[in-house]
DRENDO-1510 file (C-alpha; in Angstrom, 1 decimal, always signed):
<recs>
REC; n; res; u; v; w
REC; 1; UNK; +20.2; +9.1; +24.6 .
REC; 2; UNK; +23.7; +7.8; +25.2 .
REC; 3; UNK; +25.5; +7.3; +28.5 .
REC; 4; UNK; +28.0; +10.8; +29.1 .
REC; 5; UNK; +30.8; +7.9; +30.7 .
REC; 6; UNK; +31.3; +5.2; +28.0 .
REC; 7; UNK; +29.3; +6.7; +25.1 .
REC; 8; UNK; +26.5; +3.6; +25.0 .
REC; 9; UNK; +23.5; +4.0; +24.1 .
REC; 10; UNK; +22.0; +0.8; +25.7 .
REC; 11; UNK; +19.5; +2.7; +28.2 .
REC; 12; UNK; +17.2; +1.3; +30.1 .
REC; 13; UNK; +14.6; +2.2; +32.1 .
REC; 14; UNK; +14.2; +1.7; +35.9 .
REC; 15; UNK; +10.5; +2.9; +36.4 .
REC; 16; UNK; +10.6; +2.1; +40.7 .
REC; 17; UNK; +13.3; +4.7; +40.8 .
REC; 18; UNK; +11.9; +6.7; +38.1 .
REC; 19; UNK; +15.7; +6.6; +36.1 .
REC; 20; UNK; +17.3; +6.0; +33.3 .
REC; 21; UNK; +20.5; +3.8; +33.3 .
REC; 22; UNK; +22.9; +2.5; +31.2 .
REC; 23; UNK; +23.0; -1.3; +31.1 .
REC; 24; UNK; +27.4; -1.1; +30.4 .
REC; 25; UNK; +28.4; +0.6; +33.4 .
REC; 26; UNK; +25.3; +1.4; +35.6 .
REC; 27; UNK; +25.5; +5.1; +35.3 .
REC; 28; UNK; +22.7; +7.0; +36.1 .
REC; 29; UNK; +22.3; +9.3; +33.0 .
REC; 30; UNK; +18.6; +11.3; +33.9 .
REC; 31; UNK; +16.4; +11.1; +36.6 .
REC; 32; UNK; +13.6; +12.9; +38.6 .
REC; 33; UNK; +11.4; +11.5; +35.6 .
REC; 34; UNK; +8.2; +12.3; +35.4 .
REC; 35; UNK; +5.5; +9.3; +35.1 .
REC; 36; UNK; +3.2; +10.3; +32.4 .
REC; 37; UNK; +0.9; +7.3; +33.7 .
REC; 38; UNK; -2.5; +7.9; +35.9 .
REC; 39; UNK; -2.3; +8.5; +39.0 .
REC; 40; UNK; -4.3; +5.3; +40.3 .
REC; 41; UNK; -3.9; +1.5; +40.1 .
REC; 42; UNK; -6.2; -0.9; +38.0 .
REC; 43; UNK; -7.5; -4.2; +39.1 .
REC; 44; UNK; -9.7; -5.6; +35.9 .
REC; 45; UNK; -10.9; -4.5; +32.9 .
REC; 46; UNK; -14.4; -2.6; +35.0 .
REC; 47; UNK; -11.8; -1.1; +37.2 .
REC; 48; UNK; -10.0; +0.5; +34.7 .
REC; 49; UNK; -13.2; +1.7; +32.6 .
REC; 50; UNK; -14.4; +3.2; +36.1 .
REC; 51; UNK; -11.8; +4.9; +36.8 .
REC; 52; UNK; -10.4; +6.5; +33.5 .
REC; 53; UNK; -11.0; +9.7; +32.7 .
REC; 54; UNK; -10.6; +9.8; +28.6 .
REC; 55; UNK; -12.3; +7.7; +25.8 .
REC; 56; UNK; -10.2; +6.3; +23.2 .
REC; 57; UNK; -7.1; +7.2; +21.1 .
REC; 58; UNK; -6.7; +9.1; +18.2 .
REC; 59; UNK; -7.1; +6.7; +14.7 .
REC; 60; UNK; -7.0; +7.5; +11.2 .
REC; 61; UNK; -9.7; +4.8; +10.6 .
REC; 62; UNK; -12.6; +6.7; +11.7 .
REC; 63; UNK; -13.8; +9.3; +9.5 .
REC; 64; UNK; -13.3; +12.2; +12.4 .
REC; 65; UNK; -10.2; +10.5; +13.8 .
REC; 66; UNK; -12.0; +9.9; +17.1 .
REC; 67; UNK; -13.1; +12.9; +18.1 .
REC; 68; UNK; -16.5; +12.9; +18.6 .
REC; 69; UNK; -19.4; +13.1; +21.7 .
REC; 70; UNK; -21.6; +10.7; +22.5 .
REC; 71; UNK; -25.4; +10.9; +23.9 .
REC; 72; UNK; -25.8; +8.6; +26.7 .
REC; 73; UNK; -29.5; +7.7; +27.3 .
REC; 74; UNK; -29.1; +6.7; +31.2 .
REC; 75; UNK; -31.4; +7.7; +33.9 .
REC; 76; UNK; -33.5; +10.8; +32.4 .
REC; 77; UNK; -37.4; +12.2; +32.5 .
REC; 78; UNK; -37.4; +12.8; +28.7 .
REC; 79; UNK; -36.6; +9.9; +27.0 .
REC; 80; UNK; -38.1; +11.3; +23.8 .
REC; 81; UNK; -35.9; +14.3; +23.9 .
REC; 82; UNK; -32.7; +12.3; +24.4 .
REC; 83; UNK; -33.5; +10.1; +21.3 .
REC; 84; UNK; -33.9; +12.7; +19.4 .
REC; 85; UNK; -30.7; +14.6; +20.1 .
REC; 86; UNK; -28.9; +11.0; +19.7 .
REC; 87; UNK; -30.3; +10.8; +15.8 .
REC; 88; UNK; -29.3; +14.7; +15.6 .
REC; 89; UNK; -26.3; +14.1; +16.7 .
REC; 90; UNK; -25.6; +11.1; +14.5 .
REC; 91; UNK; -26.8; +13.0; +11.2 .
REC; 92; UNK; -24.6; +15.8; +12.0 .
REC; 93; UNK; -21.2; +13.8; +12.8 .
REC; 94; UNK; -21.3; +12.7; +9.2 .
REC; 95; UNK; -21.2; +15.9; +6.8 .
REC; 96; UNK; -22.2; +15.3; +2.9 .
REC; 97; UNK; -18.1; +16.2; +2.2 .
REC; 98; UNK; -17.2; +13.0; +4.6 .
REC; 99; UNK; -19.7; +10.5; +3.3 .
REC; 100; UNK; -17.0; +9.3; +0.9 .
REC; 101; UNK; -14.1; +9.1; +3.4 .
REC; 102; UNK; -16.9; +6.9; +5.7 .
REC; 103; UNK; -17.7; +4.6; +3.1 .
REC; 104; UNK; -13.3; +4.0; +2.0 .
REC; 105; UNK; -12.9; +3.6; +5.9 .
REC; 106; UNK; -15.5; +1.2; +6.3 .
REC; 107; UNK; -14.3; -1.4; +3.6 .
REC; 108; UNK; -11.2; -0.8; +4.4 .
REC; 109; UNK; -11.9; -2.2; +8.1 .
REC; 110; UNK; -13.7; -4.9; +6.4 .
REC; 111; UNK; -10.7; -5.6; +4.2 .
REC; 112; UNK; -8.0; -5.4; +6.3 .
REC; 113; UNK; -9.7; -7.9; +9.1 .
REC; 114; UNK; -10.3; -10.3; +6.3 .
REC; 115; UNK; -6.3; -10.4; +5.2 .
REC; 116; UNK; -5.5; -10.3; +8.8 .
REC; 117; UNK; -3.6; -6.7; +9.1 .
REC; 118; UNK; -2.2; -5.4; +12.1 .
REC; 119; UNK; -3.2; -2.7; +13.6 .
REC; 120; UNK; -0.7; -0.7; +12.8 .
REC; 121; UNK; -0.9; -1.4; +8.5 .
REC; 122; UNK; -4.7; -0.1; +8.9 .
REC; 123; UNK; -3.9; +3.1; +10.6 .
REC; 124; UNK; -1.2; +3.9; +8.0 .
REC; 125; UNK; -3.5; +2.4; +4.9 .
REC; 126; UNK; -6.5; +4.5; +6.5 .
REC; 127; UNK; -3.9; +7.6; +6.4 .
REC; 128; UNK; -3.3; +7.1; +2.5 .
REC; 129; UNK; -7.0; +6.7; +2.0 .
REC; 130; UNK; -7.8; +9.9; +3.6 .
REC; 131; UNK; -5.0; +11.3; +1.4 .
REC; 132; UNK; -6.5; +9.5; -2.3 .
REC; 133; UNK; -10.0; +11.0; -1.3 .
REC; 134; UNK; -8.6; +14.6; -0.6 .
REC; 135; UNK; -7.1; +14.8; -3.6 .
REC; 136; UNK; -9.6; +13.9; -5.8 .
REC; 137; UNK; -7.9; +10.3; -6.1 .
REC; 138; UNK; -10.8; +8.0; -5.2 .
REC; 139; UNK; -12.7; +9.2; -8.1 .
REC; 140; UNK; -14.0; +6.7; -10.9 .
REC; 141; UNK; -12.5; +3.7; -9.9 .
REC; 142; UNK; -13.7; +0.4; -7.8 .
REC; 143; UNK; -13.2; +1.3; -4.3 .
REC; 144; UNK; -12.6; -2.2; -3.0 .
REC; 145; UNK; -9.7; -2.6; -5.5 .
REC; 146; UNK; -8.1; +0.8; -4.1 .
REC; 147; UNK; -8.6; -0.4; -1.0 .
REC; 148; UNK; -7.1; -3.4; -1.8 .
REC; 149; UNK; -3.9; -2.2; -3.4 .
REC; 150; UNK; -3.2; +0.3; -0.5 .
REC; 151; UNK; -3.2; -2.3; +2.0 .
REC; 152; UNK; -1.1; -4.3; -0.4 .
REC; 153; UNK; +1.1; -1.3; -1.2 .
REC; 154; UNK; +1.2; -0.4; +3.0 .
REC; 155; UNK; +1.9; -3.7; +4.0 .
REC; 156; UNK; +4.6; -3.9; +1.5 .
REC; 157; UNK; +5.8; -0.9; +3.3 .
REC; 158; UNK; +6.0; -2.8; +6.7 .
REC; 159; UNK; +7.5; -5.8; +5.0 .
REC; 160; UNK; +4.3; -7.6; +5.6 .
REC; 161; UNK; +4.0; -10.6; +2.9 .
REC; 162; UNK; +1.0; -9.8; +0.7 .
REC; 163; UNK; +1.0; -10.3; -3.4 .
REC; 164; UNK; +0.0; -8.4; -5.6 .
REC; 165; UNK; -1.2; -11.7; -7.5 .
REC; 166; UNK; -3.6; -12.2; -4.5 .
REC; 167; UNK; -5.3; -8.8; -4.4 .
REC; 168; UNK; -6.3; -9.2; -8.3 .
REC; 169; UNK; -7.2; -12.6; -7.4 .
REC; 170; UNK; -9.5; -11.5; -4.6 .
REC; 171; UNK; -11.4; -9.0; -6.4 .
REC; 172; UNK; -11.2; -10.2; -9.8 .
REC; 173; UNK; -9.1; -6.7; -11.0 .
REC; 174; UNK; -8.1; -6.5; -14.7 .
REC; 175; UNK; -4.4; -5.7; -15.3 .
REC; 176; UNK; -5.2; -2.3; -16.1 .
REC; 177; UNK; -7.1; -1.8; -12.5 .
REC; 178; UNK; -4.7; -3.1; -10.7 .
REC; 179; UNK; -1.8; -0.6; -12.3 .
REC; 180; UNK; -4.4; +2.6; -12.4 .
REC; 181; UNK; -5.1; +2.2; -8.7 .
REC; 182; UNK; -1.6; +1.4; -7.9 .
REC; 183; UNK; -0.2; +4.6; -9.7 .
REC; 184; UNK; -2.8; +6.6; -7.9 .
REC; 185; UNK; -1.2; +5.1; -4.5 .
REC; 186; UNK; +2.2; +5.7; -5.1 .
REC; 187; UNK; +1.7; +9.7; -6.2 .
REC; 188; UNK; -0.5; +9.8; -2.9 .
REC; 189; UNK; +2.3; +8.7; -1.1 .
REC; 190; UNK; +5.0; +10.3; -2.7 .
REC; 191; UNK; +3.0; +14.2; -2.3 .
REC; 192; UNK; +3.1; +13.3; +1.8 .
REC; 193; UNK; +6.4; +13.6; +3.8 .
REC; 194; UNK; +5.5; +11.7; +6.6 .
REC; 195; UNK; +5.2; +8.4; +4.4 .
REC; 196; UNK; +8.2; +9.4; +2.2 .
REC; 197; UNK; +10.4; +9.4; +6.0 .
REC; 198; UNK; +14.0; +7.5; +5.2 .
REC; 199; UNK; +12.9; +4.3; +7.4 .
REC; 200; UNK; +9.7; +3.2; +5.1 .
REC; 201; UNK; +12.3; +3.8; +2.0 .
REC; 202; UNK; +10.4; +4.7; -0.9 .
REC; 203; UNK; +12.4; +4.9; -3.7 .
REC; 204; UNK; +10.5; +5.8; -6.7 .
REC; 205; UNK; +7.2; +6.2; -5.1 .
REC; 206; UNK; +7.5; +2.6; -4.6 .
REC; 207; UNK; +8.2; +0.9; -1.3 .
REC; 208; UNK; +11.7; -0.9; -1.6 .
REC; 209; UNK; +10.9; -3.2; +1.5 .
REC; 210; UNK; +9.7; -6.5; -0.2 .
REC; 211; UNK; +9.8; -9.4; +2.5 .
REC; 212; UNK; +12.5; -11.6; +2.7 .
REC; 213; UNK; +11.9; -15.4; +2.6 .
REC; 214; UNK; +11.9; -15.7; +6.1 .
REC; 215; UNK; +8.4; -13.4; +6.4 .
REC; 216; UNK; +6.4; -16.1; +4.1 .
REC; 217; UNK; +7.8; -19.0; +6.0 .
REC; 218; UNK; +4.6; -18.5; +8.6 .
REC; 219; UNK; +2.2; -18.0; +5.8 .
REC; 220; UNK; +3.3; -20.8; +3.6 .
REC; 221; UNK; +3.4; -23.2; +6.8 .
REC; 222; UNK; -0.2; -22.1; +7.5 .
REC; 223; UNK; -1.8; -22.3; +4.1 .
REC; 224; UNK; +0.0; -26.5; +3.7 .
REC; 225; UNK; -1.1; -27.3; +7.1 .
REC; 226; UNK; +2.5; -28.2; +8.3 .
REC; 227; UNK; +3.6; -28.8; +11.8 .
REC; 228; UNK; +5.5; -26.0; +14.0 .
REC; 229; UNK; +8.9; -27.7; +14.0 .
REC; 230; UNK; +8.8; -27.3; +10.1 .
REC; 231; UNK; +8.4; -23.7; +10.4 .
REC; 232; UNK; +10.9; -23.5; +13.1 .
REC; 233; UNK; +13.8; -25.0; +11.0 .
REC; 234; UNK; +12.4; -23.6; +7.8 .
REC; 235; UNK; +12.9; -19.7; +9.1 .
REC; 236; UNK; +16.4; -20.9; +9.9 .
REC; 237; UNK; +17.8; -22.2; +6.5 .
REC; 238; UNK; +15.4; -18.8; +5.1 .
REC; 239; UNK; +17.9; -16.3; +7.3 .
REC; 240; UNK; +21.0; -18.1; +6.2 .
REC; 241; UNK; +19.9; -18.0; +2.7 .
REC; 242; UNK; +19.3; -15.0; +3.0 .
REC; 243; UNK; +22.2; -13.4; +5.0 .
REC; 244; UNK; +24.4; -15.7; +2.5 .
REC; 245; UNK; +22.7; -13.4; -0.9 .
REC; 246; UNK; +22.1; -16.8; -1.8 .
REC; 247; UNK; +18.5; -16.1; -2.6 .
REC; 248; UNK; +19.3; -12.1; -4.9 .
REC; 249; UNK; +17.7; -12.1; -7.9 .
REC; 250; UNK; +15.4; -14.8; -6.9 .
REC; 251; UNK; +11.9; -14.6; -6.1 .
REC; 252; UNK; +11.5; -14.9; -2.4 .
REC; 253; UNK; +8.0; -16.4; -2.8 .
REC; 254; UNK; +9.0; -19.5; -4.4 .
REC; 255; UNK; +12.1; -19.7; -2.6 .
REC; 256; UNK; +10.3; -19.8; +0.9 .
REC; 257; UNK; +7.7; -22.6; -0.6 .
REC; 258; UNK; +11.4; -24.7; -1.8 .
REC; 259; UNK; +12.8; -23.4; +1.5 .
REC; 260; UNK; +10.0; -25.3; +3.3 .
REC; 261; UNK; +9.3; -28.2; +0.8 .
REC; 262; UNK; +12.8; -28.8; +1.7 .
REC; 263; UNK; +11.9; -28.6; +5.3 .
REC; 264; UNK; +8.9; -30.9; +5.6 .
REC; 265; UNK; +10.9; -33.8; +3.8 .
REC; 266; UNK; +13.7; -33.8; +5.7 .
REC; 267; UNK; +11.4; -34.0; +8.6 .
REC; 268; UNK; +8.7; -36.6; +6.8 .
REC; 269; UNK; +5.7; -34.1; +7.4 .
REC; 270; UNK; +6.5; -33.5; +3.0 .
REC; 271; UNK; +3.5; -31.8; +0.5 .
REC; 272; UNK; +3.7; -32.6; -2.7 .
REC; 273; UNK; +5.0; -30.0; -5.2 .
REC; 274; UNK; +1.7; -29.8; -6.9 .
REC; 275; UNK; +0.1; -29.3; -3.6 .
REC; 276; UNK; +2.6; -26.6; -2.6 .
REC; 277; UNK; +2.3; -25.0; -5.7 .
REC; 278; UNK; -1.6; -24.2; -6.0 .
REC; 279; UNK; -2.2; -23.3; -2.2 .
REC; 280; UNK; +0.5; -20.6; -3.0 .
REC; 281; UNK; -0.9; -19.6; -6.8 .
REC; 282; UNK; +3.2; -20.1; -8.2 .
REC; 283; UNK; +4.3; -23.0; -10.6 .
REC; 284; UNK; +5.4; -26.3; -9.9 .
REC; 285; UNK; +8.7; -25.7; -12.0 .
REC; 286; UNK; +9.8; -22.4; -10.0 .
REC; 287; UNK; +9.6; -24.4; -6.9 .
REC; 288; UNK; +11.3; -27.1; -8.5 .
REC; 289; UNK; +13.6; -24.7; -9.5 .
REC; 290; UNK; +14.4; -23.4; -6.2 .
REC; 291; UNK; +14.6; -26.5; -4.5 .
REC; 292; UNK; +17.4; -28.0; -6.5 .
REC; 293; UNK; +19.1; -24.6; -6.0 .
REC; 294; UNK; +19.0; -24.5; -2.2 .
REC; 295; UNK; +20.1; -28.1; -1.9 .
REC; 296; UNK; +22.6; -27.8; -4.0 .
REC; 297; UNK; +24.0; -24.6; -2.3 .
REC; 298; UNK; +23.3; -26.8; +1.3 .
REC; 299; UNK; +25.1; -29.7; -0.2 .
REC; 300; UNK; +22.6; -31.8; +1.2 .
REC; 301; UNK; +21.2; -35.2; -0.2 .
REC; 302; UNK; +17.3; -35.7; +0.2 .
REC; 303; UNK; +16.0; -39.4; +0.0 .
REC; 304; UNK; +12.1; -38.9; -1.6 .
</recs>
């Protein structure tokens, strides 16, 4: 949508008028919009529930996306009867073809929560799940490892920081599990258009959007225990390294735990290298590595 006087397309959205204008010039560019919202006002949370007239949304991470009916057992004279339609209708909602899917989707809810995925990372790892199991993917392999390295492999995709070093780690994967499952991903991936779309950039099959320092500075602060302001002034030095190409060719791991070693000794919170170094599963050297770098680049003088 761009504005028809000056060509902008910074368009906002008036929804008391029901318009769309354009935040250069104030020209109206559509109106007479329709409100796709209900038609009534919601107070709390047993307003809204009273008055709605639809259950939840569509998800990927339920084995029938969602769509589904539900017994009630309120007020009725055959109590019996209802408790058995509710078992029925339980035995029938999972069909001996989907008993797979619902046991991938299940540890892959379990999973996800315990890494701490959005939302959004589960519905598209739940989507390359479904795909695996379709295409005869999931077969002869451990499930939580698959699991594992699709949520790596989609959060990757989202520029989410998650290594692979961590998923082997947590499930205690041989090399060779961890490069089966991920080859099974990536052709998964790569045979579905929707996750091939330009934005996600997969190049290869592989996802070409690693995080940049600046998206471990959060996760590093939170495994050492540092203070906010360290995080704060960290993710500042991270985006000027970063914007600078200062940090190309470098492993962006290491350089956020330097980045933020650096951090906490200018502002006397420090860690210790060592300390740094096995909370994050890297070496001391690489951080030492990458600390002398940045404050040599800085041209900064640190008193220890």
């Amino acid at each position: 949508m761009k504005c028809q006087v000056c060509g902008g397309e910074e368009i906002i959205f008036d929804p008391s008028r029901g318009i769309y204008v354009c935040k250069n010039d104030g020209v109206v560019v559509e109106d007479h919009i329709i409100d796709q919202g209900p038609e009534w006002r919601e107070f709390d949370s047993a307003d809204r529930n009273k008055k709605r007239r639809v259950g939840s949304g569509v998800t990927e991470r339920v084995h029938d996306k969602g769509f589904t009916t539900v017994i009630g057992g309120g007020k009725v004279k055959d109590r019996l009867k209802v408790i058995r339609l509710q078992r029925l209708q339980n035995k029938s909602r999972v069909t001996s073809k989907d008993k797979k899917l619902v046991t991938f989707l299940s540890i892959l809810n379990g999973e996800a929560a315990r890494m701490g995925l959005p939302n959004y990372v589960k519905e598209e790892a739940a989507f390359v799940i479904r795909r695996l199991v379709e295409m005869g993917l999931a077969r002869r392999i451990d499930m939580y490892v698959l699991v594992g390295i699709t949520l790596f492999y989609v959060a990757r995709m989202n520029r989410i920081p998650v290594q692979l070093n961590e998923i082997k780690e947590m499930y205690n994967a041989s090399s060779k599990t961890i490069w089966d499952c991920l080859d099974r991903v990536q052709f998964a991936v790569k045979s579905d258009i929707g996750l091939t779309r330009p934005e996600k950039q997969i190049i290869n099959g592989y996802p070409n959007r690693a995080p940049t320092p600046l998206e471990y500075i959060p996760k590093i602060v939170g495994k050492t225990n540092l203070p906010q302001p360290v995080e704060t002034k960290a993710a500042e030095i991270a985006e000027l390294l970063y914007r600078s190409g200062l940090t190309s060719g470098k492993g962006y791991l290491p350089t956020a735990a330097a980045i933020v070693y650096l951090v906490s000794a200018l502002l006397d919170t420090k860690k210790t290298q060592k300390e740094m170094a096995e909370s994050l599963k890297v070496t001391e050297v690489t951080i030492r590595n990458r600390y002398k770098e940045i404050i040599d680049s800085l041209d900064i003088d640190v008193l220890l």
